[in-house]
KOLZA-766610 format. One record per atom (N, C-alpha, C): residue number from 1; x, y, z. Coordinates in Angstrom, 3 decimals, always signed. Layout:
REM KOLZA-766610
<rec mifi="NUM" u="X" v="Y" w="Z"/>
...
This chain:
REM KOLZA-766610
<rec mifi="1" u="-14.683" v="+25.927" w="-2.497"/>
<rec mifi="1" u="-14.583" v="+26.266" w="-1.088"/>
<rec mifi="1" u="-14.297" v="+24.990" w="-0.277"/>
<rec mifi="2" u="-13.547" v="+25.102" w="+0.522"/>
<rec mifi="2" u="-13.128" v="+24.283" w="+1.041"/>
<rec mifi="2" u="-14.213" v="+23.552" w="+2.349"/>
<rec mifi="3" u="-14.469" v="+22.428" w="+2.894"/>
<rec mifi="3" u="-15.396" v="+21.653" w="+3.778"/>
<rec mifi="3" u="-15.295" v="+22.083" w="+5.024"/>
<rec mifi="4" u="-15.789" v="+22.378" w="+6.031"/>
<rec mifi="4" u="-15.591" v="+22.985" w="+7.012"/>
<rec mifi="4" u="-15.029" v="+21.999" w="+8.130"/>
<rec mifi="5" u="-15.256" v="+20.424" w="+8.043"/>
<rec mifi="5" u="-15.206" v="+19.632" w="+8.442"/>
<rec mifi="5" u="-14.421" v="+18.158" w="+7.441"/>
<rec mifi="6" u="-13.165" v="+17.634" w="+7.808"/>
<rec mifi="6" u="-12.656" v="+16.179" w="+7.040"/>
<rec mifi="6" u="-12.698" v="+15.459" w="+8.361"/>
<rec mifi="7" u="-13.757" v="+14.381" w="+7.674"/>
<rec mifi="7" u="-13.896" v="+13.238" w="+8.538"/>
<rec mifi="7" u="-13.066" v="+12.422" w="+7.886"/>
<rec mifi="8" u="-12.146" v="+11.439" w="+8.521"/>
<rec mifi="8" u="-10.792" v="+10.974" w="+8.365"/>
<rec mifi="8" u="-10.790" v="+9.030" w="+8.861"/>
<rec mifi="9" u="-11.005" v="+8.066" w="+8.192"/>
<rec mifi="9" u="-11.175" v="+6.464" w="+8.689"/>
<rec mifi="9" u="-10.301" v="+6.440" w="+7.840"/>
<rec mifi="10" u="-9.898" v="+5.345" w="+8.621"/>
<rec mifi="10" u="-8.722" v="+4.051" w="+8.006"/>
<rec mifi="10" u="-9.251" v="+2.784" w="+7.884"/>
<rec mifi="11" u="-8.939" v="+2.243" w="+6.773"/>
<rec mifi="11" u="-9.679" v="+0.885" w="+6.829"/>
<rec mifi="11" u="-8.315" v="-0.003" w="+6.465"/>
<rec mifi="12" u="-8.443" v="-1.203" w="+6.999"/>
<rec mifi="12" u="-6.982" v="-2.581" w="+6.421"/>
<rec mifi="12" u="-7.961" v="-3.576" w="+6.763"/>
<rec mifi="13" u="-8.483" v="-3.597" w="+5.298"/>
<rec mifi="13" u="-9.224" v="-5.461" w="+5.129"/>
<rec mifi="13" u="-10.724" v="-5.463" w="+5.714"/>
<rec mifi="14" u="-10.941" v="-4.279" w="+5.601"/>
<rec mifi="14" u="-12.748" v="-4.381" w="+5.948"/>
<rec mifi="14" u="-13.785" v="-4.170" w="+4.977"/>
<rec mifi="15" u="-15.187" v="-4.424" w="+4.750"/>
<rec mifi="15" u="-15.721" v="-3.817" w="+3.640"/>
<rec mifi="15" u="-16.820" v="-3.328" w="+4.060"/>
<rec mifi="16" u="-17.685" v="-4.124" w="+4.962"/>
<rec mifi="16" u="-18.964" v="-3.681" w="+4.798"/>
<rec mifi="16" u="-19.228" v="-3.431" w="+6.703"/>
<rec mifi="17" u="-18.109" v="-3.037" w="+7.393"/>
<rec mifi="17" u="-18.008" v="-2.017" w="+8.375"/>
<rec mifi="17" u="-17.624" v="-0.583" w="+8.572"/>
<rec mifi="18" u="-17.318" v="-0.615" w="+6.989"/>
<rec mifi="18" u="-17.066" v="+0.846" w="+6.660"/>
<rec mifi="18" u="-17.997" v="+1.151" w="+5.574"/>
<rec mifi="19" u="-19.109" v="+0.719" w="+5.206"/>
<rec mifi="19" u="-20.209" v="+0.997" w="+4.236"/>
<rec mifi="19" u="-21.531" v="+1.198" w="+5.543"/>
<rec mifi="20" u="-21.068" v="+0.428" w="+6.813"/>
<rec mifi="20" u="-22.138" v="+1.246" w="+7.649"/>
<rec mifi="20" u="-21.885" v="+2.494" w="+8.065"/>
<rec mifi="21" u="-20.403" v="+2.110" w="+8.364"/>
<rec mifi="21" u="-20.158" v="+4.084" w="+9.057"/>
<rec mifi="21" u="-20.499" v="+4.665" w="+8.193"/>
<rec mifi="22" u="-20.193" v="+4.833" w="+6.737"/>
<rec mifi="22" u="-20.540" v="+6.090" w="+5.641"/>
<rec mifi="22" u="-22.187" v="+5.762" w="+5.738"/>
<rec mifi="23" u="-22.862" v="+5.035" w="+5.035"/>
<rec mifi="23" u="-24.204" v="+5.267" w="+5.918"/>
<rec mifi="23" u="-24.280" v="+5.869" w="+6.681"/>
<rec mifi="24" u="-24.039" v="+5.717" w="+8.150"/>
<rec mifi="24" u="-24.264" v="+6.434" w="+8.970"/>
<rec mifi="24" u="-24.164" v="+8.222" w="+9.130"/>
<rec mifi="25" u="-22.693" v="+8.165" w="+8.055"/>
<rec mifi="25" u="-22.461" v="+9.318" w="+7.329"/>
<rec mifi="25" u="-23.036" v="+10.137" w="+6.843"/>
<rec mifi="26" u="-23.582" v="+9.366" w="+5.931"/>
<rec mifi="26" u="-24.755" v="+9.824" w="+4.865"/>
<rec mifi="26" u="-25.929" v="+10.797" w="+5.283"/>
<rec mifi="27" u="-26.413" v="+10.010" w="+6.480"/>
<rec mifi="27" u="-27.613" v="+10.922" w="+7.151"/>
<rec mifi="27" u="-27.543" v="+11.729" w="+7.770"/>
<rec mifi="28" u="-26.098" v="+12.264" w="+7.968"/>
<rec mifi="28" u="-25.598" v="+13.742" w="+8.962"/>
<rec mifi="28" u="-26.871" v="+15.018" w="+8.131"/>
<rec mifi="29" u="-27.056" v="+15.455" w="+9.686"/>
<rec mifi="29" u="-28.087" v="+16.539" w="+9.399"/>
<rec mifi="29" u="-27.039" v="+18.037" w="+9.046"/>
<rec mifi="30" u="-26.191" v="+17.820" w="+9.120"/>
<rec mifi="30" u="-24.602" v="+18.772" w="+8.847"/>
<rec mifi="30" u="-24.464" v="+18.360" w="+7.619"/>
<rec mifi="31" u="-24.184" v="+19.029" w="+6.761"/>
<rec mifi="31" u="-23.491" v="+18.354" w="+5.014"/>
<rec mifi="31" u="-22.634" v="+19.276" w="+4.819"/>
<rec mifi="32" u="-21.382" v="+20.137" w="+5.265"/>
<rec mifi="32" u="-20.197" v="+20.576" w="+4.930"/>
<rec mifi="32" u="-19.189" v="+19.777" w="+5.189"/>
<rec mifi="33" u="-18.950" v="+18.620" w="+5.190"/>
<rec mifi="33" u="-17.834" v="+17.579" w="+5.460"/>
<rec mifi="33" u="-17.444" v="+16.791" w="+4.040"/>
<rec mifi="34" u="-16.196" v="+16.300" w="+4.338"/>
<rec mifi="34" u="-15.763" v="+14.786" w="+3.321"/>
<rec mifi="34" u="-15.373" v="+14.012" w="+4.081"/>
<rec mifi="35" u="-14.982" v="+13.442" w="+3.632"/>
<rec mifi="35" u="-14.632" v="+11.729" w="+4.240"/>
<rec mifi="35" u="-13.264" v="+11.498" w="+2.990"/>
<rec mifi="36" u="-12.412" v="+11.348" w="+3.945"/>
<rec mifi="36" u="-11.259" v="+10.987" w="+3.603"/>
<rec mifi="36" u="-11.079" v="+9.314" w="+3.978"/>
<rec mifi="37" u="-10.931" v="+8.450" w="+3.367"/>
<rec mifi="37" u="-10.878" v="+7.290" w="+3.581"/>
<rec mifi="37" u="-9.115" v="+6.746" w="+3.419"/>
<rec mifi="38" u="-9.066" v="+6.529" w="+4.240"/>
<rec mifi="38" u="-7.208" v="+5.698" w="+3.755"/>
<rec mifi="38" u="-7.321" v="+4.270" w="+3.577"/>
<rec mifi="39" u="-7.266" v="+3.630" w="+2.690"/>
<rec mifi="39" u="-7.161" v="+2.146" w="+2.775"/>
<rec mifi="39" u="-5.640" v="+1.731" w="+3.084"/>
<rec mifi="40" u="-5.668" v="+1.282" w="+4.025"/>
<rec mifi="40" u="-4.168" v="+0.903" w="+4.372"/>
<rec mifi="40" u="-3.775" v="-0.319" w="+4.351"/>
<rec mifi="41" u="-3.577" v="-0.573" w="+3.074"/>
<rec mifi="41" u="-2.904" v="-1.679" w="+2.515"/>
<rec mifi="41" u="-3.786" v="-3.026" w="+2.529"/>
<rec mifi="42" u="-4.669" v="-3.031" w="+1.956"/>
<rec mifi="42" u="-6.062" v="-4.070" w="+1.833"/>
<rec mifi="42" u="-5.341" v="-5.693" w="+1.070"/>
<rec mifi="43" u="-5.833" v="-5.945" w="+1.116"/>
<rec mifi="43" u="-6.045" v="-7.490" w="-0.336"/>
<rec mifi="43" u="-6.483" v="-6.916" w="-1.337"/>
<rec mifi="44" u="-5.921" v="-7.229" w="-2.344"/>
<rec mifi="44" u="-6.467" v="-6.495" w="-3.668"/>
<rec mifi="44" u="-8.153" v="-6.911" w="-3.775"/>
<rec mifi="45" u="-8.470" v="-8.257" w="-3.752"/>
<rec mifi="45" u="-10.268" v="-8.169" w="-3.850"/>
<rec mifi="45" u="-10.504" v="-7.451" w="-3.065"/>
<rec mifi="46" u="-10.307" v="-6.938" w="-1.362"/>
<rec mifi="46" u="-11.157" v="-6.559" w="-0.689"/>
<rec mifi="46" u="-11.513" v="-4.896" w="-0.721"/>
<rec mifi="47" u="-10.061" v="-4.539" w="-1.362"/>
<rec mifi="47" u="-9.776" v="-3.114" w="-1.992"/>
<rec mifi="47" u="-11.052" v="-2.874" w="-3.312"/>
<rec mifi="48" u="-10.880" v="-3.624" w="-4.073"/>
<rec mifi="48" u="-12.032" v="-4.181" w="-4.838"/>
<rec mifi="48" u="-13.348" v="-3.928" w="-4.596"/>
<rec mifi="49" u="-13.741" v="-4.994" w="-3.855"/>
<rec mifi="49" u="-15.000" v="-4.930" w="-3.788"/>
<rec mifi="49" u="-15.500" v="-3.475" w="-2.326"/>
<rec mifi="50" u="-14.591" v="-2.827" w="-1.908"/>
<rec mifi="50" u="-14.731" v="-1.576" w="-1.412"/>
<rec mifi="50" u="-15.270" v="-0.159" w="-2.203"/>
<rec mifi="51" u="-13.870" v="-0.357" w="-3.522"/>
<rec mifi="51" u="-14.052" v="+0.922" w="-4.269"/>
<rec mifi="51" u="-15.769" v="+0.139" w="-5.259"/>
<rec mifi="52" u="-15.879" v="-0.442" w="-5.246"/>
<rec mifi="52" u="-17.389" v="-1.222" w="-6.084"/>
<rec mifi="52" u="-18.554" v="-0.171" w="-5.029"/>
<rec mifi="53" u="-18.084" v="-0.815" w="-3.918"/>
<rec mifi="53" u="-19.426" v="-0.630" w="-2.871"/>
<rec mifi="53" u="-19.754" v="+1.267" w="-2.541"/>
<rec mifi="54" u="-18.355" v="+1.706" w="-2.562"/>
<rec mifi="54" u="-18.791" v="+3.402" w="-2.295"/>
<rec mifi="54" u="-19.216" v="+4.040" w="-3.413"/>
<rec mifi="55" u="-19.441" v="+3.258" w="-4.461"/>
<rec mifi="55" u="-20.058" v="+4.117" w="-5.763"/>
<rec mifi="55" u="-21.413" v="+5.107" w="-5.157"/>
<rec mifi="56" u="-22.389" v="+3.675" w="-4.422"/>
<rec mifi="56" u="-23.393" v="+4.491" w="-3.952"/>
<rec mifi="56" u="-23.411" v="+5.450" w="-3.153"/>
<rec mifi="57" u="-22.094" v="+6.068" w="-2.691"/>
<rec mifi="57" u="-22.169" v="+7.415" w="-2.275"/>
<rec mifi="57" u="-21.836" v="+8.388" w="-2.844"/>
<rec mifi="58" u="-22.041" v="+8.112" w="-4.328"/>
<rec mifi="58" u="-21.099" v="+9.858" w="-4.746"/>
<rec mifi="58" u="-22.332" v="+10.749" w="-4.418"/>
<rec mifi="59" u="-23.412" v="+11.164" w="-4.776"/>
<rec mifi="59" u="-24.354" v="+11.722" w="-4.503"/>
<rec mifi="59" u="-24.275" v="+12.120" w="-3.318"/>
<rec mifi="60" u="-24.326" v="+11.409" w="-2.216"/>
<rec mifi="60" u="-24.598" v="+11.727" w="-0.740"/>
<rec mifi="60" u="-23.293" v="+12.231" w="-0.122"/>
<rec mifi="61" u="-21.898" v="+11.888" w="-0.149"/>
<rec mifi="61" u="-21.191" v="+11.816" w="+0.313"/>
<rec mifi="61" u="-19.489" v="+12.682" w="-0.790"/>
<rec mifi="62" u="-19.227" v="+13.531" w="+0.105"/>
<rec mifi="62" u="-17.784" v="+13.765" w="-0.828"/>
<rec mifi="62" u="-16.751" v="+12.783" w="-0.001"/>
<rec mifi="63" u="-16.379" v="+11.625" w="-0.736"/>
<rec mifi="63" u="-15.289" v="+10.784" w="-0.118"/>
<rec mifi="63" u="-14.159" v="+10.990" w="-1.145"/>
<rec mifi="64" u="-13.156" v="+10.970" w="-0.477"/>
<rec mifi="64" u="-11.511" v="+10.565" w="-1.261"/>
<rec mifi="64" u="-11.212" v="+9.416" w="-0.576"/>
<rec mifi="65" u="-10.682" v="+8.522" w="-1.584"/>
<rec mifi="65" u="-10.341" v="+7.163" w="-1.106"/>
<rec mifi="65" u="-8.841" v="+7.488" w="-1.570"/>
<rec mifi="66" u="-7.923" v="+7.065" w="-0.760"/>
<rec mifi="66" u="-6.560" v="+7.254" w="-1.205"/>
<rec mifi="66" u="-6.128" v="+5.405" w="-0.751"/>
<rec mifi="67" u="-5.502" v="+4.544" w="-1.406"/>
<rec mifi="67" u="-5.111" v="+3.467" w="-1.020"/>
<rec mifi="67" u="-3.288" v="+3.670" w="-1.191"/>
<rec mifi="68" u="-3.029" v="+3.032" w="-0.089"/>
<rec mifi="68" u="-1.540" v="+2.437" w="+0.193"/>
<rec mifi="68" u="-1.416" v="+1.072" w="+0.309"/>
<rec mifi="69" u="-0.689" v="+0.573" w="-0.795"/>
<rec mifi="69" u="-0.173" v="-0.689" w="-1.118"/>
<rec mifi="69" u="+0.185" v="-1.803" w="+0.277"/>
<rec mifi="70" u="+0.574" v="-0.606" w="+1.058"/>
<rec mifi="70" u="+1.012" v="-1.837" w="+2.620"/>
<rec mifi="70" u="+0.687" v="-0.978" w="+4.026"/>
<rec mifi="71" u="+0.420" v="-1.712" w="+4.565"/>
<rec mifi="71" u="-0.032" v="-0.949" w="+5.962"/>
<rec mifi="71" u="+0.696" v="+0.163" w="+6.571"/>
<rec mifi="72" u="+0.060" v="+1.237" w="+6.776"/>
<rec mifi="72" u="+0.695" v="+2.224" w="+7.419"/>
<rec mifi="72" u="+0.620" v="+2.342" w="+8.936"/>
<rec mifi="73" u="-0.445" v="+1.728" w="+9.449"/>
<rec mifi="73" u="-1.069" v="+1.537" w="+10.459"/>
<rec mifi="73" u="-1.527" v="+2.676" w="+11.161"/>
<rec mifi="74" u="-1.793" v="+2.804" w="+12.214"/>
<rec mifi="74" u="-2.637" v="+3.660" w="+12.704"/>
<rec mifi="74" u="-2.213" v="+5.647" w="+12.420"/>
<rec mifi="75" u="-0.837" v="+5.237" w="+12.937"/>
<rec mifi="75" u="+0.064" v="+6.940" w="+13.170"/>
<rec mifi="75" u="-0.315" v="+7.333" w="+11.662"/>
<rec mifi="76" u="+0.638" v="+6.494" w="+11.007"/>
<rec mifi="76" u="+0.869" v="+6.616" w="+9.917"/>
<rec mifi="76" u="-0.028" v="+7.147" w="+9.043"/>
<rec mifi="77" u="-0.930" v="+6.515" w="+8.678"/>
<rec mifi="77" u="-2.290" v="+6.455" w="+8.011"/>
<rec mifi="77" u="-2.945" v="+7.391" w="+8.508"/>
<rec mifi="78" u="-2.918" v="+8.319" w="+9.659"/>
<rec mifi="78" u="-3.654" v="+9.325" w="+10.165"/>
<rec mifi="78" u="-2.947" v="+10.122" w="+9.304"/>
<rec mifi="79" u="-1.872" v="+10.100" w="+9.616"/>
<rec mifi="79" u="-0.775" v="+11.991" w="+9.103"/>
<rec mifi="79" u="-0.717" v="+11.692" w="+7.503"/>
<rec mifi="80" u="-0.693" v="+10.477" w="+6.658"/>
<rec mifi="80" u="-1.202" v="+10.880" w="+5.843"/>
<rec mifi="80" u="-2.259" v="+11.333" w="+5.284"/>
<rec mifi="81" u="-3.365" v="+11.219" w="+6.132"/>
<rec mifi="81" u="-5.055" v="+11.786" w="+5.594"/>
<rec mifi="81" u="-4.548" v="+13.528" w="+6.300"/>
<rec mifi="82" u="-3.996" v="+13.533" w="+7.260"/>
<rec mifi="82" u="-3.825" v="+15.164" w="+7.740"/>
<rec mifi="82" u="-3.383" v="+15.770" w="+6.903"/>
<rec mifi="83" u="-2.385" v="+15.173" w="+5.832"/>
<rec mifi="83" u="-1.995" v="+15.878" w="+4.817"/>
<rec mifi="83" u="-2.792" v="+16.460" w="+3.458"/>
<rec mifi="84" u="-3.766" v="+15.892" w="+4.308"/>
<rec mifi="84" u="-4.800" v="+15.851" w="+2.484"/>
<rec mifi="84" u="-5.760" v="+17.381" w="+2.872"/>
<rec mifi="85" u="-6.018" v="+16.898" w="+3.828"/>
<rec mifi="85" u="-7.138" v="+17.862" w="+5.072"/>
<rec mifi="85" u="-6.928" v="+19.836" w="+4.780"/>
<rec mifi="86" u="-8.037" v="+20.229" w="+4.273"/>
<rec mifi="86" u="-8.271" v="+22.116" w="+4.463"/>
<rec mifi="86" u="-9.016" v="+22.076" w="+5.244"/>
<rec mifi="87" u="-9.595" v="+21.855" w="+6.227"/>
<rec mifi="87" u="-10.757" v="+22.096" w="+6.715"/>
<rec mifi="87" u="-10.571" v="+22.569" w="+8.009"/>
<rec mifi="88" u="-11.517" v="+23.362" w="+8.548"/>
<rec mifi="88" u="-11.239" v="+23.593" w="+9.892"/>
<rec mifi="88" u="-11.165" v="+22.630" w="+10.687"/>
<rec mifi="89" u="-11.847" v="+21.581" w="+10.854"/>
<rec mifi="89" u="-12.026" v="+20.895" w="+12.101"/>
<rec mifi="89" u="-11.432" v="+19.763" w="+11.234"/>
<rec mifi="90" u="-11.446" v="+18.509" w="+12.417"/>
<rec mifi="90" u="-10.834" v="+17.163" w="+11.945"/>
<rec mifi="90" u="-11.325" v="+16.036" w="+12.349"/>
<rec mifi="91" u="-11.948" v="+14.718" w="+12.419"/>
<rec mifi="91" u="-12.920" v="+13.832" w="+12.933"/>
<rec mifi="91" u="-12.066" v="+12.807" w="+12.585"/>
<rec mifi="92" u="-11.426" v="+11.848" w="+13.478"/>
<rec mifi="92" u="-10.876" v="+10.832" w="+13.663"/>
<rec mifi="92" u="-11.699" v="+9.822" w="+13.515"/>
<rec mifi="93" u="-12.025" v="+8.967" w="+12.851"/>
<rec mifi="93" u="-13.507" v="+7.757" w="+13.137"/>
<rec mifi="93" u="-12.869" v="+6.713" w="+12.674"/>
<rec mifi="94" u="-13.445" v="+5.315" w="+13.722"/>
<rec mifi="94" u="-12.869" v="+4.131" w="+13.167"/>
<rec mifi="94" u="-13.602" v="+3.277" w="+12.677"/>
<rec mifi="95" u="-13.180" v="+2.778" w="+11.220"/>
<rec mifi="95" u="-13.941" v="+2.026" w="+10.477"/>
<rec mifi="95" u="-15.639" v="+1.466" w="+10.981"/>
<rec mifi="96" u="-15.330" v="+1.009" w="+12.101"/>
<rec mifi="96" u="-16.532" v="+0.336" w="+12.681"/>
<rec mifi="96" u="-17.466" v="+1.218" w="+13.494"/>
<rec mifi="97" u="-17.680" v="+2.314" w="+13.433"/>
<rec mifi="97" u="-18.328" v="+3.709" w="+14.219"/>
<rec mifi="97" u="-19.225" v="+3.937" w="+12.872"/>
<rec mifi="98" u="-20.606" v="+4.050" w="+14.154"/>
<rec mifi="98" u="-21.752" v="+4.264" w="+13.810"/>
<rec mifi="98" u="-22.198" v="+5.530" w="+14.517"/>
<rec mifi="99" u="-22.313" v="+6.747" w="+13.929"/>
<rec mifi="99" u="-22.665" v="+7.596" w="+14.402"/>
<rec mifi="99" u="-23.810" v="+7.870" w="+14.288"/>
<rec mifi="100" u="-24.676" v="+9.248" w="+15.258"/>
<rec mifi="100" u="-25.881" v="+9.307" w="+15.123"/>
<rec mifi="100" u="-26.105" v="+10.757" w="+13.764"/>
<rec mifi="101" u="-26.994" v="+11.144" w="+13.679"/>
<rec mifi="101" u="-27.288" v="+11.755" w="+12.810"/>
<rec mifi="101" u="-27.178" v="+13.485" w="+13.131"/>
<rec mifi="102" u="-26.899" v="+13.475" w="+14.115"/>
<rec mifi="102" u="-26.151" v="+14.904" w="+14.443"/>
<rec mifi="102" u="-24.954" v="+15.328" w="+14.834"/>
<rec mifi="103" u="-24.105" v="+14.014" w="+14.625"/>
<rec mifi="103" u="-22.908" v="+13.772" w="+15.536"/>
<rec mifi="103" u="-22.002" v="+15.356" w="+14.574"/>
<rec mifi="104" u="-21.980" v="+15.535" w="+13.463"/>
<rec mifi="104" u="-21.049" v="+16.325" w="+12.999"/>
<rec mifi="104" u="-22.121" v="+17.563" w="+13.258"/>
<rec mifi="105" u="-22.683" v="+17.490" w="+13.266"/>
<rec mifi="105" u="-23.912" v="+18.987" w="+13.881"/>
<rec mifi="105" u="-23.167" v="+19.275" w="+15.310"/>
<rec mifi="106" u="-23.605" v="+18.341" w="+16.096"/>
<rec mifi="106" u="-23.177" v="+18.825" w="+17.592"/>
<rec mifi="106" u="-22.197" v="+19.314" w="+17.966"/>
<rec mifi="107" u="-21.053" v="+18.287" w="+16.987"/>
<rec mifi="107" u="-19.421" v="+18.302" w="+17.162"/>
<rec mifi="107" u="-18.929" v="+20.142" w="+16.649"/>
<rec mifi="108" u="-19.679" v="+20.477" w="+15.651"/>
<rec mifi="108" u="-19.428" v="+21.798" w="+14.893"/>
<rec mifi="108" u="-19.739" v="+23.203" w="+16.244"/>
<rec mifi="109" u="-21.351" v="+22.846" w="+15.985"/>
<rec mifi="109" u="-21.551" v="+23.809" w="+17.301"/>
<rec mifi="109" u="-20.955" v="+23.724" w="+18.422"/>
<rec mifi="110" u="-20.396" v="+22.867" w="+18.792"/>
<rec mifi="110" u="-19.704" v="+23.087" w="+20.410"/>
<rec mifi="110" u="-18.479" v="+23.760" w="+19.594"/>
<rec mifi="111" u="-17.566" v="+22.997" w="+18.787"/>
<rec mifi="111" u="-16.037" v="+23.634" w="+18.693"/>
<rec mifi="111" u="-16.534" v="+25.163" w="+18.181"/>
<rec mifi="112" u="-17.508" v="+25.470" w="+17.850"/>
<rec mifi="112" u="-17.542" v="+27.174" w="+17.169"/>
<rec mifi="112" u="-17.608" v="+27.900" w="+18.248"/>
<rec mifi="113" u="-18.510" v="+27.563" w="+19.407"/>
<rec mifi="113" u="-18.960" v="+28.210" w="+20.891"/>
<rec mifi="113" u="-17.714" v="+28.020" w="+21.496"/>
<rec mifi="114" u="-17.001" v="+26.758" w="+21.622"/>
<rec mifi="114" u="-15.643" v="+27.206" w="+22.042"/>
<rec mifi="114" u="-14.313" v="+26.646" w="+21.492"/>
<rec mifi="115" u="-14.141" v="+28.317" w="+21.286"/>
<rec mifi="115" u="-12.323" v="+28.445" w="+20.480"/>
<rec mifi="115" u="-11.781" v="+27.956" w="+21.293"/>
<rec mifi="116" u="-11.773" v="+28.212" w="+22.221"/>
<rec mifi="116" u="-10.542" v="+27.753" w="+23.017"/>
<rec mifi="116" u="-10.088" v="+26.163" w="+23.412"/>
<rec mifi="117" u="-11.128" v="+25.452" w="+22.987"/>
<rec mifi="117" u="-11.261" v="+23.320" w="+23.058"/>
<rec mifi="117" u="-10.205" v="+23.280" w="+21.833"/>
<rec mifi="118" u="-9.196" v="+22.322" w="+22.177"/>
<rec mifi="118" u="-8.546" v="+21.856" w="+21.222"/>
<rec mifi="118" u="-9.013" v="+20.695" w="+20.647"/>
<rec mifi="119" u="-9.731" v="+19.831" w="+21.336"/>
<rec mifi="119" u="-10.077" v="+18.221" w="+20.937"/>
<rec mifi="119" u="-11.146" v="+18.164" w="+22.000"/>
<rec mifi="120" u="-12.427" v="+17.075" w="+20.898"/>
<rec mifi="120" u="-13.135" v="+16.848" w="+21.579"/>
<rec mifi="120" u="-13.499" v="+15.524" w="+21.559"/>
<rec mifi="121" u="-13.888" v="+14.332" w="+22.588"/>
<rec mifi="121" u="-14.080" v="+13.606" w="+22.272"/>
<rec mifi="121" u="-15.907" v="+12.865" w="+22.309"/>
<rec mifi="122" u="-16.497" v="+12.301" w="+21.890"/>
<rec mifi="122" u="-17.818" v="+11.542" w="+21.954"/>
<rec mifi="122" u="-18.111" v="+10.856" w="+23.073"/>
<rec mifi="123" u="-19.417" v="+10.382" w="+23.917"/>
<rec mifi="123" u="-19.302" v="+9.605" w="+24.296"/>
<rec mifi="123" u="-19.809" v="+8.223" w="+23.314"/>
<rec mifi="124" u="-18.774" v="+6.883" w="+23.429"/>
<rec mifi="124" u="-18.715" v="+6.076" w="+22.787"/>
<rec mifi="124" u="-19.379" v="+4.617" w="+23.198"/>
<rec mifi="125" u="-20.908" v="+4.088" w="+23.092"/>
<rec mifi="125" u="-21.699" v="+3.069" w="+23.573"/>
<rec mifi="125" u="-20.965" v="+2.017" w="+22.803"/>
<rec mifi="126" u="-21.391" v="+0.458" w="+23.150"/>
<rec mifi="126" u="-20.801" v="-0.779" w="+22.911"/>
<rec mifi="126" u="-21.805" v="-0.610" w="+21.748"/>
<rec mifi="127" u="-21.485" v="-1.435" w="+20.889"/>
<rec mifi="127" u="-22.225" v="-1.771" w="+19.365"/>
<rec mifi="127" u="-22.969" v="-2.313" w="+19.209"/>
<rec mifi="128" u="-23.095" v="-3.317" w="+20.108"/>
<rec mifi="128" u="-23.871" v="-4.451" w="+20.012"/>
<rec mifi="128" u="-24.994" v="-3.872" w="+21.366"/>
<rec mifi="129" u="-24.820" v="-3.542" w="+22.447"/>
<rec mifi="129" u="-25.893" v="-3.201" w="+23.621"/>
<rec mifi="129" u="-25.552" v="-1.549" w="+23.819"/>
<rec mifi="130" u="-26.302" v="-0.627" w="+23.152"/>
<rec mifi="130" u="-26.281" v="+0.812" w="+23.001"/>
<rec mifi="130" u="-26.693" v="+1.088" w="+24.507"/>
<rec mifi="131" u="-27.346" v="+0.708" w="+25.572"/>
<rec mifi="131" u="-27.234" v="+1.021" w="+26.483"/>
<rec mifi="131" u="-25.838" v="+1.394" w="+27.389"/>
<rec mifi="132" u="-24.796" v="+0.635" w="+27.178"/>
<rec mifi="132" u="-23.505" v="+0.404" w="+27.675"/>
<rec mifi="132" u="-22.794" v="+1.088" w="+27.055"/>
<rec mifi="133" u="-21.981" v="+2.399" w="+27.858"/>
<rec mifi="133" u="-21.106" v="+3.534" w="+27.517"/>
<rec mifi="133" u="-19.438" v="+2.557" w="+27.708"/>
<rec mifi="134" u="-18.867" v="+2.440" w="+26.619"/>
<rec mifi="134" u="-17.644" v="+2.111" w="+26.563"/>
<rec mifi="134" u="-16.397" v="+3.348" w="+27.201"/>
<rec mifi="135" u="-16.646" v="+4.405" w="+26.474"/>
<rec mifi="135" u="-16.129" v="+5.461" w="+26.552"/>
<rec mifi="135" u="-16.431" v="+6.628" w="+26.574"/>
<rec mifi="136" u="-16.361" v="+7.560" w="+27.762"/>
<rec mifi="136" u="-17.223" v="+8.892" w="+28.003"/>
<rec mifi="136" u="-16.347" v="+10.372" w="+27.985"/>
<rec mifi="137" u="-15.187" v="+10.089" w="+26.915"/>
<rec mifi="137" u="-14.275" v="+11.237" w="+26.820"/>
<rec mifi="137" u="-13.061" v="+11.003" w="+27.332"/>
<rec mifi="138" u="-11.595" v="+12.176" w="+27.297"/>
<rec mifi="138" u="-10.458" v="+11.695" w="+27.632"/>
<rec mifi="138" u="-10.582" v="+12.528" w="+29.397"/>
């Protein structure tokens, strides 16, 4: 059966800012999702020591790691994870996003209550001072 939810990051040359987001992942009080990961075009060690580090999620986490040899960059690297995607809904997240532990809970129940939302967005605090709203939707 297919996930009701593909959560969708791109990573180029990061390692252990995308081992917090899946953490962060990890503790979703929601568990019908995957995580589609695109590595878009890494350094071979850093590609490396990535696929090393998500071992510790097979248990917790359904991830597909798909790597591309050279950067696709942002467009790119999206529409190829869209291509991978059955799921009803779709979660854009960037490498460095720390979500809270209901974020795919909340995100589910609102889009089910309403059909008619095409896109929704989070509000998005600074990383470093969680008091401070960077971004409060489009």
């Amino acid at each position: 059966m297919n996930p009701k939810v593909s959560v969708i990051i791109l990573n180029y040359n990061h390692v252990d800012n995308v081992i917090n987001c899946l953490n962060s992942l990890s503790l979703q009080t929601y568990n019908d999702f995957e995580v589609i990961l695109i590595d878009n075009g890494s350094k071979e060690e850093i590609y490396a020591e990535l696929r090393e580090k998500l071992i510790k999620f097979r248990e917790k986490l359904d991830i597909r790691l798909i790597r591309k040899l050279r950067n696709l960059y942002f467009g790119a690297g999206n529409n190829l994870a869209l291509k991978k995607v059955s799921s009803d809904y779709i979660c854009l997240l960037n490498y460095d996003t720390i979500v809270k532990e209901n974020f795919i809970e909340e995100m589910v129940n609102f889009l089910d209550n309403n059909p008619d939302a095409g896109m929704i967005t989070p509000k998005i605090k600074i990383y470093d001072d969680k008091d401070i709203i960077w971004n409060a939707g489009a």
